[in-house]
C-alpha positions in Angstrom: 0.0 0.0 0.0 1.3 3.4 -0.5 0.8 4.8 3.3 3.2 4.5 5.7 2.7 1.1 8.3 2.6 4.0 11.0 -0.6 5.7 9.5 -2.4 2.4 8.6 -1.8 0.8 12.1 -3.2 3.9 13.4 -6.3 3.7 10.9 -6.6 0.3 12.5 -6.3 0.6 16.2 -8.1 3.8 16.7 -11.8 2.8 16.8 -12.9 6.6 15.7 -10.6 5.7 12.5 -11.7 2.4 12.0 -15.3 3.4 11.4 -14.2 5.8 8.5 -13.1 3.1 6.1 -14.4 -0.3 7.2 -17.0 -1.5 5.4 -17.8 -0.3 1.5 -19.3 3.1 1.2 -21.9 4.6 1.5 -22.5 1.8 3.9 -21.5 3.0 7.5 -20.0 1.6 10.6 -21.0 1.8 14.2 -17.9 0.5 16.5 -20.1 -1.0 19.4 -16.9 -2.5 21.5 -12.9 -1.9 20.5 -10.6 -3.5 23.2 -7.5 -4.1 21.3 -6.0 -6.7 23.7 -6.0 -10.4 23.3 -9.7 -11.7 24.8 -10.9 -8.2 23.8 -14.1 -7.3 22.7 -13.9 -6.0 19.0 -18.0 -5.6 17.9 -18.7 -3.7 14.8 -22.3 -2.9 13.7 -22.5 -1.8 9.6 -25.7 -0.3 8.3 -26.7 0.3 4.1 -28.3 3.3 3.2 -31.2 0.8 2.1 -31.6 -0.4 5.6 -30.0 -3.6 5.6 -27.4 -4.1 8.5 -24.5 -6.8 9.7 -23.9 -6.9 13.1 -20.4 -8.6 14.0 -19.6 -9.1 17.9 -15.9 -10.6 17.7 -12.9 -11.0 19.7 -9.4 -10.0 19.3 -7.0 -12.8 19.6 -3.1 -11.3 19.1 -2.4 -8.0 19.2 1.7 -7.2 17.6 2.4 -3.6 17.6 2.7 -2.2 14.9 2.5 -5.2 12.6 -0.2 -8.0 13.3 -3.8 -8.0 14.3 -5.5 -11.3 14.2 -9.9 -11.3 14.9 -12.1 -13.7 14.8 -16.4 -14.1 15.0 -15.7 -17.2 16.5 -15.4 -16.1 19.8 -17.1 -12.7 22.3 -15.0 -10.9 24.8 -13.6 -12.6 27.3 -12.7 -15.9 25.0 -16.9 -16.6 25.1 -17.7 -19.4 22.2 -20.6 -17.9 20.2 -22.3 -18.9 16.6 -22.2 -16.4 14.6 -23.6 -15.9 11.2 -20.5 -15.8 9.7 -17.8 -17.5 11.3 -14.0 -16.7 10.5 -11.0 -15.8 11.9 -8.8 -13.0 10.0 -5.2 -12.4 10.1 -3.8 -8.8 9.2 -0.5 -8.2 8.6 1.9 -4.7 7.8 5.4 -4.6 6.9 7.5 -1.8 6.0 8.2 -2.2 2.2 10.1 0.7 0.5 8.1 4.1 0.8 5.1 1.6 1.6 3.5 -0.9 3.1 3.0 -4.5 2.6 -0.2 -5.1 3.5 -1.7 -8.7 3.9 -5.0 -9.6 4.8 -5.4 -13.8 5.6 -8.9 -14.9 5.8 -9.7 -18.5 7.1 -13.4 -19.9 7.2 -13.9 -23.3 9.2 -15.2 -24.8 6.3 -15.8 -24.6 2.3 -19.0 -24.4 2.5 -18.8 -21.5 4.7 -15.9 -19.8 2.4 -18.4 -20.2 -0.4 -21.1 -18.7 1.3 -18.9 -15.5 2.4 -17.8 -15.3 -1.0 -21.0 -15.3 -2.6 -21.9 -12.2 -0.3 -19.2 -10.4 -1.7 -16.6 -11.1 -0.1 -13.5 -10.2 -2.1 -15.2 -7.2 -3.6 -16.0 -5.6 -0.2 -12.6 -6.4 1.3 -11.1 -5.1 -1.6 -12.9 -1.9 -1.2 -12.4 -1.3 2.2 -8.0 -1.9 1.8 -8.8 1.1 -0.9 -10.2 2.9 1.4 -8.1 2.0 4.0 -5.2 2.9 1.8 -6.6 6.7 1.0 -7.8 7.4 4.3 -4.1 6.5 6.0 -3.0 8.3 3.5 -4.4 11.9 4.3 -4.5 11.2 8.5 -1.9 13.8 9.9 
């Protein structure tokens, strides 16, 4: 990405940030709980200007300053099992790469089927969007 790692972990970890670029525009993103520790509570609530809405309680599971964050739907606050509707664990990584960042995003699903289904949302199209925006938003943060 062309933003520095320092901006994009920032974009990341500050929950007023995060809400600017994390889902696809013009949907919009309520952070409902951001503890950015291991066992934390990481809750984000999205809502489409036609009224449709995701809501996606989570957990943090390893936090690596400046360089890895690793989430997951599997699991609450607190390490608390739960179902959700769309179980997956992600794994982002940032690494200084000449004036930029290397930017990797690792997404593992506990099964095909569920992979398929995720897909089939829109998966790699939203993701992609939001590392774009991502990317232009770290880029203009002073």
């Amino acid at each position: 990405m062309r933003a520095p790692r320092a901006k994009l972990w920032q974009a990341w970890t500050d929950p007023k940030l995060l809400k600017e670029w994390w889902c696809p525009k013009p949907w919009t993103t309520e952070v409902r709980a951001f503890d950015l520790r291991p066992g934390g509570a990481f809750h984000t609530f999205m809502q489409g200007p036609d009224g449709g809405t995701s809501d996606n309680p989570g957990c943090f599971l390893e936090i690596v300053a400046p360089s890895r964050i690793i989430f997951t739907s599997a699991l609450t606050a607190g390490w608390r099992p739960q179902t959700p509707w769309m179980p997956f664990t992600a794994i982002i990584t940032m690494a200084d790469e000449a004036d930029g960042t290397r930017y990797v995003a690792t997404v593992m699903h506990p099964d095909e089927a569920t992979r398929d289904r995720h897909e089939e949302l829109g998966f790699f199209d939203g993701w992609g969007t939001c590392i774009t925006q991502l990317e232009a938003f770290a880029q203009q943060l002073g």
